[in-house]
PQR file of N, CA, C, O and H, with PARSE charges and radii, in Angstrom:
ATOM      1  N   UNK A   1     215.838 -36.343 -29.207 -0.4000 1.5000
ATOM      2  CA  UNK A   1     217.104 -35.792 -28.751 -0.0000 2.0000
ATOM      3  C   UNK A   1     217.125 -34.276 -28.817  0.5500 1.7000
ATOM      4  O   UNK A   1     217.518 -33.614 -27.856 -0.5500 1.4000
ATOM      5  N   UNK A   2     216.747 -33.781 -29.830 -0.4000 1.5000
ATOM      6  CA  UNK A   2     216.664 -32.267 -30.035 -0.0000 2.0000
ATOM      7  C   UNK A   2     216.039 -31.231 -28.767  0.5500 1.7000
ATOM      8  O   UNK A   2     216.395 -30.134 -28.335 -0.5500 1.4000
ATOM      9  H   UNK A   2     216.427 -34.318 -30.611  0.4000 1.0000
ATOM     10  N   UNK A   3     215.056 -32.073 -28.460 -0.4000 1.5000
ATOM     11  CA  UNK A   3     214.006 -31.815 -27.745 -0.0000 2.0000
ATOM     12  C   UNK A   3     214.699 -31.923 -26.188  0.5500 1.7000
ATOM     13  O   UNK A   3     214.288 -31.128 -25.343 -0.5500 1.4000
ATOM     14  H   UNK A   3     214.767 -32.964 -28.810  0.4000 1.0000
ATOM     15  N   UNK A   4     215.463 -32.641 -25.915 -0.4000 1.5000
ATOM     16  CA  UNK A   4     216.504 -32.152 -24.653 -0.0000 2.0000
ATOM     17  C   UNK A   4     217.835 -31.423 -24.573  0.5500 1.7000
ATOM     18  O   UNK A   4     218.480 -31.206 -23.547 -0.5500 1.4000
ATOM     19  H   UNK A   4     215.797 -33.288 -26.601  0.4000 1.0000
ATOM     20  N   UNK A   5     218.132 -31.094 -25.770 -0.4000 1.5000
ATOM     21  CA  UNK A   5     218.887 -30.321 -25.644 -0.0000 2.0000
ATOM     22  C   UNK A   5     218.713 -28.532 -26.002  0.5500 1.7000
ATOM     23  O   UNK A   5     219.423 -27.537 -26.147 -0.5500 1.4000
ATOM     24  H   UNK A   5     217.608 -31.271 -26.603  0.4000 1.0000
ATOM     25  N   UNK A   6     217.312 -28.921 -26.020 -0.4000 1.5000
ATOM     26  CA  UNK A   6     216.788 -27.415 -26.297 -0.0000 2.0000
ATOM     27  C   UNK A   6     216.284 -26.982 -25.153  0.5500 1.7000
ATOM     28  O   UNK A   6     216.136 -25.761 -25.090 -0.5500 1.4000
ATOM     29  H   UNK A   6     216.735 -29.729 -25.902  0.4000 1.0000
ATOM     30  N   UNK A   7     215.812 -27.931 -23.741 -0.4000 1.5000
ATOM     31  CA  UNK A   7     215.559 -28.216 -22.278 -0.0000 2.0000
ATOM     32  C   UNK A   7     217.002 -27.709 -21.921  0.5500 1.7000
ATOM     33  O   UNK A   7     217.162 -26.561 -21.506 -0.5500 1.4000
ATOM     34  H   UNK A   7     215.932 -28.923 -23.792  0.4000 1.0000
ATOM     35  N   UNK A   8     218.145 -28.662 -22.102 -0.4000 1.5000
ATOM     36  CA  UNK A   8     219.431 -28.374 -21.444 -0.0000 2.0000
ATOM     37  C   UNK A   8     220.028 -26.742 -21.740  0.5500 1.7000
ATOM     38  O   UNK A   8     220.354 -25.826 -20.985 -0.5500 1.4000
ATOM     39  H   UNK A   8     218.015 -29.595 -22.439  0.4000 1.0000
ATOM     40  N   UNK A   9     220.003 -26.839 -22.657 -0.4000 1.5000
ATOM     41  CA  UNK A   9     220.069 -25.347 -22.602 -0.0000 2.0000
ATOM     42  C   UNK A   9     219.519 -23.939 -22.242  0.5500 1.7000
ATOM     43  O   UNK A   9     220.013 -22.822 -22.088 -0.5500 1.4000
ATOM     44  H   UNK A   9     219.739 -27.583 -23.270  0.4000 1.0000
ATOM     45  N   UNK A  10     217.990 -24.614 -22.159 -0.4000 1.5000
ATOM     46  CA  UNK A  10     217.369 -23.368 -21.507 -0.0000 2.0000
ATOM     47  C   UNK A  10     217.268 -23.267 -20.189  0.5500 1.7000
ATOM     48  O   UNK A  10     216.785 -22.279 -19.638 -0.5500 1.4000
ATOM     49  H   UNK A  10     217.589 -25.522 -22.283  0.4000 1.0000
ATOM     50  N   UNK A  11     217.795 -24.460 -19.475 -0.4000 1.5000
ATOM     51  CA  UNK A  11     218.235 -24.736 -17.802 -0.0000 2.0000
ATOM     52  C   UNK A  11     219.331 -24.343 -17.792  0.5500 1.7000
ATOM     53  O   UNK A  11     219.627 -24.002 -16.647 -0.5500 1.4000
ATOM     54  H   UNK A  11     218.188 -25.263 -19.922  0.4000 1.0000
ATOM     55  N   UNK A  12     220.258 -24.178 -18.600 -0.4000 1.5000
ATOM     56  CA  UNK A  12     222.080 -23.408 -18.381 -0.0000 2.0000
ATOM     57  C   UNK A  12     221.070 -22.091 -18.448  0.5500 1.7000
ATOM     58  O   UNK A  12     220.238 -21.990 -17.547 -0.5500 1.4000
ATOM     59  H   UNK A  12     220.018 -24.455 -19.530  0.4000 1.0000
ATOM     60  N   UNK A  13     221.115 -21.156 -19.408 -0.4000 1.5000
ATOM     61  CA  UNK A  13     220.931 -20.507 -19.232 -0.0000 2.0000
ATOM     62  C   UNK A  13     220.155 -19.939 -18.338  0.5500 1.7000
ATOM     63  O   UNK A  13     220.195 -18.713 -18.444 -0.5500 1.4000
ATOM     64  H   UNK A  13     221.791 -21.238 -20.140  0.4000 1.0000
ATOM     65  N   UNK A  14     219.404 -20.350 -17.425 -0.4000 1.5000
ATOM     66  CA  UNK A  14     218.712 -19.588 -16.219 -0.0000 2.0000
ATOM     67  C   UNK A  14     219.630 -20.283 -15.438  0.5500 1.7000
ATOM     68  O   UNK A  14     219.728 -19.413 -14.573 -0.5500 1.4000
ATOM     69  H   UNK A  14     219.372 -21.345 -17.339  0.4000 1.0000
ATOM     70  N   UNK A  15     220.350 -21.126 -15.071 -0.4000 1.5000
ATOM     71  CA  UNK A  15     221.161 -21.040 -13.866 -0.0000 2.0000
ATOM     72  C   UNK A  15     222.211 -20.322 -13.925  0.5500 1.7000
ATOM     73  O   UNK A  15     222.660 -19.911 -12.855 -0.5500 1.4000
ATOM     74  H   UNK A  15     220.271 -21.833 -15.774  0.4000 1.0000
ATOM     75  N   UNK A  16     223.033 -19.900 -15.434 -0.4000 1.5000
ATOM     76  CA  UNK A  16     223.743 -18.554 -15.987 -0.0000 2.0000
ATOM     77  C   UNK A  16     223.390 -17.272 -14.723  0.5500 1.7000
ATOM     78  O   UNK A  16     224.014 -16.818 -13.764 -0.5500 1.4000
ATOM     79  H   UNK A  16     222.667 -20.234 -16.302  0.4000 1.0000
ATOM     80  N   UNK A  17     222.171 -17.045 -15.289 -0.4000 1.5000
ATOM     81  CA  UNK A  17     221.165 -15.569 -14.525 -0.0000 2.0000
ATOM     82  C   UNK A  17     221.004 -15.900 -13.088  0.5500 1.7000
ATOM     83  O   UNK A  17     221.177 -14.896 -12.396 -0.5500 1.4000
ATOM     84  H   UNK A  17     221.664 -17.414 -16.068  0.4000 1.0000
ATOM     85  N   UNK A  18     220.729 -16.981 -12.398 -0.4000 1.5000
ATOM     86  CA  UNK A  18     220.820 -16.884 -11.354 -0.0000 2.0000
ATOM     87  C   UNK A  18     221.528 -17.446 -10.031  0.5500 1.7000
ATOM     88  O   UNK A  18     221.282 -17.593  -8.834 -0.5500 1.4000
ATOM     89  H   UNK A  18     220.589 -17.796 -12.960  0.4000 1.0000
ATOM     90  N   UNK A  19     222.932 -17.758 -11.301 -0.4000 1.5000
ATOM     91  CA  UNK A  19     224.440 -17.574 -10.708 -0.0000 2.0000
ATOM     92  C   UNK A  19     224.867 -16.565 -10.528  0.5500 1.7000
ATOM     93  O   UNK A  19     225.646 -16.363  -9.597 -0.5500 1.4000
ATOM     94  H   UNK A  19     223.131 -17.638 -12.273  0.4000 1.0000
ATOM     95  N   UNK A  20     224.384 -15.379 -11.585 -0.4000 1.5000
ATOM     96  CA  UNK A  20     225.091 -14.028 -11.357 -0.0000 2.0000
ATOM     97  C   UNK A  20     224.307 -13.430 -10.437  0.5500 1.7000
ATOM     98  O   UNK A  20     224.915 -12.592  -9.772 -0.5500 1.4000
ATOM     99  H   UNK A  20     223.751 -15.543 -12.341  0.4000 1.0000
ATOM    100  N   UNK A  21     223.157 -13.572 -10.167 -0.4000 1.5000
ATOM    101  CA  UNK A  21     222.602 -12.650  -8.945 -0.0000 2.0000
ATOM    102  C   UNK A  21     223.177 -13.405  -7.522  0.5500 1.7000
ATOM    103  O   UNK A  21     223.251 -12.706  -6.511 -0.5500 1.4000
ATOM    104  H   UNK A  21     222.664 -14.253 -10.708  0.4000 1.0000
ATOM    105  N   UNK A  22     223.518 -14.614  -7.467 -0.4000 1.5000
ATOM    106  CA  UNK A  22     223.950 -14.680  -6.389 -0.0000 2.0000
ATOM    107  C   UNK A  22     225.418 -14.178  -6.293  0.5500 1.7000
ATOM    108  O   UNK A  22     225.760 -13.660  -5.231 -0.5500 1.4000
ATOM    109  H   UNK A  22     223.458 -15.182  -8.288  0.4000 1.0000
ATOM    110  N   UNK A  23     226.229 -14.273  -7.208 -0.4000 1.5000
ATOM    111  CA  UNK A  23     227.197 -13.782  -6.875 -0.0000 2.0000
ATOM    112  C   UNK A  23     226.926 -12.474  -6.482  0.5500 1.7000
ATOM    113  O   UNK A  23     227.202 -12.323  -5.292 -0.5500 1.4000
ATOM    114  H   UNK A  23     225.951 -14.694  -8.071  0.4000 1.0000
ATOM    115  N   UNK A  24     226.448 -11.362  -7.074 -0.4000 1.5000
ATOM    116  CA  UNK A  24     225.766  -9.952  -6.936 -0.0000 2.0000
ATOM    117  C   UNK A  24     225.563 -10.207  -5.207  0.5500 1.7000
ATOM    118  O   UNK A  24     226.255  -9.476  -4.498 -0.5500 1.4000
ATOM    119  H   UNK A  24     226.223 -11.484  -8.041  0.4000 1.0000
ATOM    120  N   UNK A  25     224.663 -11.190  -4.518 -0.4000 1.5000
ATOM    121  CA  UNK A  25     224.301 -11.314  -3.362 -0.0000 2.0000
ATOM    122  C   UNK A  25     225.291 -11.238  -2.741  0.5500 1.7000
ATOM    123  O   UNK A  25     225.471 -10.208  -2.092 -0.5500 1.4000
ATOM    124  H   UNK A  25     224.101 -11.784  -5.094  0.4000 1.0000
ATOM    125  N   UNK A  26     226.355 -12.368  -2.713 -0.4000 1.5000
ATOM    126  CA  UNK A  26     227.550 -12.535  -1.863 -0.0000 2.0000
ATOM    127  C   UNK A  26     228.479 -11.247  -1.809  0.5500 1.7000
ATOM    128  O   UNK A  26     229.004 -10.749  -0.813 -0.5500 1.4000
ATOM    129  H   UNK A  26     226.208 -13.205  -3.241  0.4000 1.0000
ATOM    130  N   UNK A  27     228.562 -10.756  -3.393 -0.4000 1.5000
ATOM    131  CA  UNK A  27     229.537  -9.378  -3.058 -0.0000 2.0000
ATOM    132  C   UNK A  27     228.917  -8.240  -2.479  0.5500 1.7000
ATOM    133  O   UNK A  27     229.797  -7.516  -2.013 -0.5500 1.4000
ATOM    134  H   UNK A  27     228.136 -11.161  -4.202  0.4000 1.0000
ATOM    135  N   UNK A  28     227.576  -7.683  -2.276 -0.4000 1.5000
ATOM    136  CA  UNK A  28     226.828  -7.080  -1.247 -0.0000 2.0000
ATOM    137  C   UNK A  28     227.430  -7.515  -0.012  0.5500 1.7000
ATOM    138  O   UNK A  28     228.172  -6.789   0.649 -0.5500 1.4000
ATOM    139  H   UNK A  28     226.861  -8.271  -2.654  0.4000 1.0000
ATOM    140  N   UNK A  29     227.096  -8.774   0.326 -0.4000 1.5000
ATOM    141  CA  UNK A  29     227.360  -8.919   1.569 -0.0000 2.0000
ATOM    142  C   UNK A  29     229.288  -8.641   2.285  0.5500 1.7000
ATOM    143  O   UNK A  29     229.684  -8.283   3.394 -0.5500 1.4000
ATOM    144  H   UNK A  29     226.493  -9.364  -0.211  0.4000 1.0000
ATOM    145  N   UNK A  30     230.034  -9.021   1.001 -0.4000 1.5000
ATOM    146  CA  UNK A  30     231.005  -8.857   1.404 -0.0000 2.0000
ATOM    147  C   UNK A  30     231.761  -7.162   1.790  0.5500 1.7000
ATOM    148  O   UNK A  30     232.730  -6.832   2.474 -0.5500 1.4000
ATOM    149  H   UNK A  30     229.712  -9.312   0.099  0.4000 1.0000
ATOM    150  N   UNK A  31     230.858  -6.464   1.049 -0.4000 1.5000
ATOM    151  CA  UNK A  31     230.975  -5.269   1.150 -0.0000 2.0000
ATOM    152  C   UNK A  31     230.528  -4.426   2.335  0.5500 1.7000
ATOM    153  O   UNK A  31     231.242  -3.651   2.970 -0.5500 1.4000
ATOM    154  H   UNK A  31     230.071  -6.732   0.493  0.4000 1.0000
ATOM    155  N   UNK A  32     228.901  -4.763   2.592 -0.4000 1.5000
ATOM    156  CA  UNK A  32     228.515  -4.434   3.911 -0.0000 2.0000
ATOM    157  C   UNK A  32     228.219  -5.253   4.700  0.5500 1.7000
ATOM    158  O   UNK A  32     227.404  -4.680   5.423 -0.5500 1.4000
ATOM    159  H   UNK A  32     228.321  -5.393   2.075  0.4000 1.0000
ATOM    160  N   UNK A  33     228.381  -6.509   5.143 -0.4000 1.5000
ATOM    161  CA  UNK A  33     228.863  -7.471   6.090 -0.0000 2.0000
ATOM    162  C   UNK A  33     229.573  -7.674   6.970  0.5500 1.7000
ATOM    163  O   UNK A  33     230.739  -7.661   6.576 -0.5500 1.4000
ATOM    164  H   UNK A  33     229.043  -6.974   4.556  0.4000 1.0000
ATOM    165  N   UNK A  34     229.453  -7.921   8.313 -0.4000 1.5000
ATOM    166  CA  UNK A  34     230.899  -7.932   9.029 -0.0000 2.0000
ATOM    167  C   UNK A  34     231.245  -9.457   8.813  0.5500 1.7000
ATOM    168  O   UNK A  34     232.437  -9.712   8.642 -0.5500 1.4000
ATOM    169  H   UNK A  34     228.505  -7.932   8.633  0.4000 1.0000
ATOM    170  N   UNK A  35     230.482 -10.340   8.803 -0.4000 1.5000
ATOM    171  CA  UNK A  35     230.722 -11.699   8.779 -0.0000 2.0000
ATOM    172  C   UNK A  35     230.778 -12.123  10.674  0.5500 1.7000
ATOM    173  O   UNK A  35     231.141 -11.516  11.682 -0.5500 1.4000
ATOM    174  H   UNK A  35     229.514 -10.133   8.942  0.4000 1.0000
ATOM    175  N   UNK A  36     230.180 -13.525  10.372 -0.4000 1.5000
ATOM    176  CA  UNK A  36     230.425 -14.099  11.607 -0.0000 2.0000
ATOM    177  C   UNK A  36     230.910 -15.679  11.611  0.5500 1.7000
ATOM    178  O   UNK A  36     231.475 -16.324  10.729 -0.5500 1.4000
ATOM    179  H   UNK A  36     229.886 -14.018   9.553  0.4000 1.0000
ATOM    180  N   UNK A  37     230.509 -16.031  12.838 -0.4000 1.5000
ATOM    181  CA  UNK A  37     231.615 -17.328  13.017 -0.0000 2.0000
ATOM    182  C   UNK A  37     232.108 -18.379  11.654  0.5500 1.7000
ATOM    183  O   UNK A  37     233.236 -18.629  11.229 -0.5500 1.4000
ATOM    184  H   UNK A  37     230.050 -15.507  13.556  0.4000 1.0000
ATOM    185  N   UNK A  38     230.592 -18.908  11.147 -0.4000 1.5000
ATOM    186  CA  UNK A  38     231.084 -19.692   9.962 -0.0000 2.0000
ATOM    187  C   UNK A  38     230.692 -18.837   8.633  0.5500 1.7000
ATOM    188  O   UNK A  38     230.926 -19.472   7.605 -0.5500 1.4000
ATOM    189  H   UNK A  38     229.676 -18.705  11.492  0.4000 1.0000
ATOM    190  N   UNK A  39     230.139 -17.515   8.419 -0.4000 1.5000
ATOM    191  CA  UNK A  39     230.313 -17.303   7.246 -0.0000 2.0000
ATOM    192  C   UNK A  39     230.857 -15.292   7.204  0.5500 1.7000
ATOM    193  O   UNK A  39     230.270 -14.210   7.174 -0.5500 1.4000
ATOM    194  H   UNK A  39     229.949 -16.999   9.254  0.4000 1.0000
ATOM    195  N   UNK A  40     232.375 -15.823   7.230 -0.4000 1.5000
ATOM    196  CA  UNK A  40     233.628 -14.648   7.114 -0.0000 2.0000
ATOM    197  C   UNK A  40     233.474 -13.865   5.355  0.5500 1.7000
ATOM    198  O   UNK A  40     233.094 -14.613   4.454 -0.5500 1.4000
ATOM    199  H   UNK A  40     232.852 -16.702   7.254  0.4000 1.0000
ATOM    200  N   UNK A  41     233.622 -13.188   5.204 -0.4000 1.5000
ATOM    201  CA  UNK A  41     234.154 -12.680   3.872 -0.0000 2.0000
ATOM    202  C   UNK A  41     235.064 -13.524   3.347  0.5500 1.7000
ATOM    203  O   UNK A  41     234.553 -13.928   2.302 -0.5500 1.4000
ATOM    204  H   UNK A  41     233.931 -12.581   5.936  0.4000 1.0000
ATOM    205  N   UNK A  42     236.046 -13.980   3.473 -0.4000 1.5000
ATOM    206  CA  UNK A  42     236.732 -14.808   3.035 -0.0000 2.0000
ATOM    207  C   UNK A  42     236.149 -16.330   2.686  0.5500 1.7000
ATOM    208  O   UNK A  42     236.800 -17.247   2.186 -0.5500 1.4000
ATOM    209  H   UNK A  42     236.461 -13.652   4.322  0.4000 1.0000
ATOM    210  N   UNK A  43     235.120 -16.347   2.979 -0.4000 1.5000
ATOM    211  CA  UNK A  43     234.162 -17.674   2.949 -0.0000 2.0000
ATOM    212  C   UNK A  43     233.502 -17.435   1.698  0.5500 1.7000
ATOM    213  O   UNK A  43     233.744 -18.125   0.709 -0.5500 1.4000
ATOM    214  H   UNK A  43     234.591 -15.602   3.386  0.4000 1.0000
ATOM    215  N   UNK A  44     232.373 -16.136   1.696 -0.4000 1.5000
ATOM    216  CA  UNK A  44     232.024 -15.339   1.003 -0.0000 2.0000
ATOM    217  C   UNK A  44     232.921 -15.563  -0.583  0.5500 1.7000
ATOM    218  O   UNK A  44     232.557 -16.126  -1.615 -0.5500 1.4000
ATOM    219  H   UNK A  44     232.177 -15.574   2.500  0.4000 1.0000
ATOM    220  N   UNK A  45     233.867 -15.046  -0.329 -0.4000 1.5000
ATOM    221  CA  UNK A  45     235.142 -14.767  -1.530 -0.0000 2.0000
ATOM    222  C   UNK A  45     235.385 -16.016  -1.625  0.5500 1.7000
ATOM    223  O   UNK A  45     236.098 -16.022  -2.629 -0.5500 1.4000
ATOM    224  H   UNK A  45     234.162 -14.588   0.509  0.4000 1.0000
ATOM    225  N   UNK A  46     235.266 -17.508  -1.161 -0.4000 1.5000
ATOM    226  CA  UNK A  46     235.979 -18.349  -1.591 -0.0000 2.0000
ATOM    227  C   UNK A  46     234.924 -18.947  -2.695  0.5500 1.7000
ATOM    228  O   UNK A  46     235.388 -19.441  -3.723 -0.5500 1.4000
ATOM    229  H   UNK A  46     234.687 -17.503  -0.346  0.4000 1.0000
ATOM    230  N   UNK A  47     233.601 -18.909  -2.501 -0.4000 1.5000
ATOM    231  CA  UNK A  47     232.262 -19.510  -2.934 -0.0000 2.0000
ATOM    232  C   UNK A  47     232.421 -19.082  -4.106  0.5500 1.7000
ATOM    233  O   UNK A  47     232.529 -19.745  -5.138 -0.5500 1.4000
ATOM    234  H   UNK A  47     233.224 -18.508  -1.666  0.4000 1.0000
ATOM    235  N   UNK A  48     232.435 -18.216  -4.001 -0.4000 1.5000
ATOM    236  CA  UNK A  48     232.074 -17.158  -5.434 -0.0000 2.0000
ATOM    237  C   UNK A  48     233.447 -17.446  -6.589  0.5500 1.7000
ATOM    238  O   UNK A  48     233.432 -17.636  -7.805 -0.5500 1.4000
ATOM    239  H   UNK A  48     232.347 -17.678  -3.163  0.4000 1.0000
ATOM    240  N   UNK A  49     234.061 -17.410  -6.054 -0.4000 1.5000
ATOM    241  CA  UNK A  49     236.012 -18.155  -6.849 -0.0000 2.0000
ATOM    242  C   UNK A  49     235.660 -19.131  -7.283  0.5500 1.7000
ATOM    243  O   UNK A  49     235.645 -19.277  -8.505 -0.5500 1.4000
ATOM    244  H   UNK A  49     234.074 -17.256  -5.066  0.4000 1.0000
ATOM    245  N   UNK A  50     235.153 -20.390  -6.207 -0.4000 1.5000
ATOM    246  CA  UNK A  50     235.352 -21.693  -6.437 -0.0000 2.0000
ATOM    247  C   UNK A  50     234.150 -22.530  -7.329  0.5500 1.7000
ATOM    248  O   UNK A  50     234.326 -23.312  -8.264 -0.5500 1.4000
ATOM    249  H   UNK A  50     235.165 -20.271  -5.214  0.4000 1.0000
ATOM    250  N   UNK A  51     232.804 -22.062  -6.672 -0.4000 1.5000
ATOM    251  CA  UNK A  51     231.746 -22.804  -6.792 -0.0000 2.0000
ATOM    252  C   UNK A  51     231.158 -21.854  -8.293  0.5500 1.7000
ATOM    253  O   UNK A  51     231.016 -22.011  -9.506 -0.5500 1.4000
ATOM    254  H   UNK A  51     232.661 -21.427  -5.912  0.4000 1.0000
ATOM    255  N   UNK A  52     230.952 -20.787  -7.189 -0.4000 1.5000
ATOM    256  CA  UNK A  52     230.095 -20.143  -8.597 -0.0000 2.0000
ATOM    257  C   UNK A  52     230.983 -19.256  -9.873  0.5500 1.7000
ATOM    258  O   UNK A  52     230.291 -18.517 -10.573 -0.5500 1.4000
ATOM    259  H   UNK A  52     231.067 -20.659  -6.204  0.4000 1.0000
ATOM    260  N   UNK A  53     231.829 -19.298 -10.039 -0.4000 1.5000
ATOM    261  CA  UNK A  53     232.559 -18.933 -11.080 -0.0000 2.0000
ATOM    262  C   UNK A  53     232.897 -20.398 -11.959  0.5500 1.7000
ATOM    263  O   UNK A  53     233.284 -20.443 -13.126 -0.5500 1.4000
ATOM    264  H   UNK A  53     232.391 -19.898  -9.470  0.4000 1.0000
ATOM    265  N   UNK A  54     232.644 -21.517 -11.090 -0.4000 1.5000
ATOM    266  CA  UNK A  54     233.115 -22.954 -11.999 -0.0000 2.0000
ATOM    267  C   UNK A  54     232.156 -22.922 -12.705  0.5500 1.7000
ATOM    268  O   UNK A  54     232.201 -22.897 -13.935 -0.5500 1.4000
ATOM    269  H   UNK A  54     232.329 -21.480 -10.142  0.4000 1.0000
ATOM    270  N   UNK A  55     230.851 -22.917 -11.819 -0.4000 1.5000
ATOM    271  CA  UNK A  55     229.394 -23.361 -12.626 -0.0000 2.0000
ATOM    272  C   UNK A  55     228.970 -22.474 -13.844  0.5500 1.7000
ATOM    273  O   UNK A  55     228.384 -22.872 -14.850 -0.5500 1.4000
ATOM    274  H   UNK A  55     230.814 -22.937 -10.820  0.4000 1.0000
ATOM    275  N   UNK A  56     229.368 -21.224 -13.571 -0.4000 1.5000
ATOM    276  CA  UNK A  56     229.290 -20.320 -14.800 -0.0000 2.0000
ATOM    277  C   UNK A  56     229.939 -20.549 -16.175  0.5500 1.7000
ATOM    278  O   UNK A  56     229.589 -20.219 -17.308 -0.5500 1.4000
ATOM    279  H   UNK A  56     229.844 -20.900 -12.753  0.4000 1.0000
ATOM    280  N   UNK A  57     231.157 -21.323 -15.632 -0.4000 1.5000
ATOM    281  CA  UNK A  57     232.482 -21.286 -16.884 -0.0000 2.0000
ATOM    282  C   UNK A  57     231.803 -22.191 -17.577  0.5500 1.7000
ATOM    283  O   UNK A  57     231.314 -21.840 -18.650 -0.5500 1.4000
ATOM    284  H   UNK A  57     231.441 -21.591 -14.712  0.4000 1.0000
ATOM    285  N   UNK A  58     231.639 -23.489 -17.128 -0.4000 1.5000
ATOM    286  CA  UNK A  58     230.873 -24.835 -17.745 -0.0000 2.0000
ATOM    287  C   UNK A  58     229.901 -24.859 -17.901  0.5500 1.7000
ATOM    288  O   UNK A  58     229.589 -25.930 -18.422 -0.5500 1.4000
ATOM    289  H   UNK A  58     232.036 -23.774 -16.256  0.4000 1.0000
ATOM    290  N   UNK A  59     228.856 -24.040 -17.696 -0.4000 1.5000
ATOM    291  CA  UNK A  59     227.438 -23.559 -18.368 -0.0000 2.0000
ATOM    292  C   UNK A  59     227.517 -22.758 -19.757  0.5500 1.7000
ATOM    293  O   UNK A  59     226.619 -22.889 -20.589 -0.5500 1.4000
ATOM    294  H   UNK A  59     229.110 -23.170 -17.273  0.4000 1.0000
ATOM    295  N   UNK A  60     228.596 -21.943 -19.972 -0.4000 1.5000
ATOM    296  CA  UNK A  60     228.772 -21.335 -21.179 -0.0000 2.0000
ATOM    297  C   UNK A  60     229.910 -22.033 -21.676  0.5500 1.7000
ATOM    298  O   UNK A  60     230.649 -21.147 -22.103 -0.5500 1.4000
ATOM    299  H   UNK A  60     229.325 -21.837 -19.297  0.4000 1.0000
ATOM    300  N   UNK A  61     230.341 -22.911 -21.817 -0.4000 1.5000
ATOM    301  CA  UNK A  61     231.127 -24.084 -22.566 -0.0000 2.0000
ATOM    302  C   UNK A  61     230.109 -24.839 -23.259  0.5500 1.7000
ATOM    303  O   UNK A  61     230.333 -25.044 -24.452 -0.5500 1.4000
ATOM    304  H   UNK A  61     229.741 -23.631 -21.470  0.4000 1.0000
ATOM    305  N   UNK A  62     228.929 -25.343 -22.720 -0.4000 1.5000
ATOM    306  CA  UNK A  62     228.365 -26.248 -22.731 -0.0000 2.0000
ATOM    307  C   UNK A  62     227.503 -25.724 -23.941  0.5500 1.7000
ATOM    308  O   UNK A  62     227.240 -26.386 -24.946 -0.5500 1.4000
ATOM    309  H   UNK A  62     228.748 -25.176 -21.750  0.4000 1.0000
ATOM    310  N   UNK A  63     226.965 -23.981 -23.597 -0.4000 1.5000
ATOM    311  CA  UNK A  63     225.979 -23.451 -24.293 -0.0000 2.0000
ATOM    312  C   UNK A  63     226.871 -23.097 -26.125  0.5500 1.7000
ATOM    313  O   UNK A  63     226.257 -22.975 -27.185 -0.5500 1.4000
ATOM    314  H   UNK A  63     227.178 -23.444 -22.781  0.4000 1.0000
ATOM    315  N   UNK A  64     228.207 -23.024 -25.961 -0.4000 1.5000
ATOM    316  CA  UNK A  64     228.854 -22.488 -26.581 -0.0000 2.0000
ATOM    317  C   UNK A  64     228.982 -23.700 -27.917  0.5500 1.7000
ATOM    318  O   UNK A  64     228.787 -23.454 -29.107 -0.5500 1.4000
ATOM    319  H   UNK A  64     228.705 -23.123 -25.100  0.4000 1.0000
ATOM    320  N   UNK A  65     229.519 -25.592 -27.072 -0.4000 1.5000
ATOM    321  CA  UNK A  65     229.631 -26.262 -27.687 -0.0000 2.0000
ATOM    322  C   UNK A  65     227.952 -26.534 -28.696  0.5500 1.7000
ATOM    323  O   UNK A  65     228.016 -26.983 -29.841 -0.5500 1.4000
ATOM    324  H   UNK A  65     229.677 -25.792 -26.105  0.4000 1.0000
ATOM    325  N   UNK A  66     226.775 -26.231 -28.134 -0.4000 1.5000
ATOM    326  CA  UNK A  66     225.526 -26.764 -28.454 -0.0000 2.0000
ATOM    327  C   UNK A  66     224.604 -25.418 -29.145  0.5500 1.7000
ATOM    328  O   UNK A  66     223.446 -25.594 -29.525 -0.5500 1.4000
ATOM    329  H   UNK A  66     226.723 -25.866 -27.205  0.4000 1.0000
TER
END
C-alpha cells in the first residue's frame, strides 16, 4: 500500500507542474491570440476556470490529506 501511494503522489505532483504550464499556455494565448471559430478567449478563460483550476484544487487536497 505504501508503495502506491508514494506513486499517487508523485503523479499529483507532476500533473500539479504541468497543469500550471498549461494554464501559463492558455493565458499567452489569451493575451496574444485573436481566437477563432471554436477556440475564442472566452473558451480559453473557461478551461482554465473550470477544468484546470478543478484538477489543481483536488491534486493538492489529495497531496495535503496524504
Amino acid at each position: 500500500m505504501g508503495k502506491d501511494r508514494k506513486h499517487m503522489r508523485k503523479v499529483r505532483e507532476k500533473r500539479i507542474e504541468s497543469v500550471g504550464k498549461q494554464i501559463d499556455k492558455h493565458e499567452d494565448k489569451i493575451e496574444k491570440e485573436k481566437g477563432r471559430k471554436d477556440t475564442t478567449r472566452a473558451y480559453w478563460r473557461k478551461e482554465i476556470d473550470e477544468k484546470f483550476s478543478k484538477t489543481i484544487e483536488e491534486d493538492e487536497e489529495y497531496l495535503e490529506e496524504n
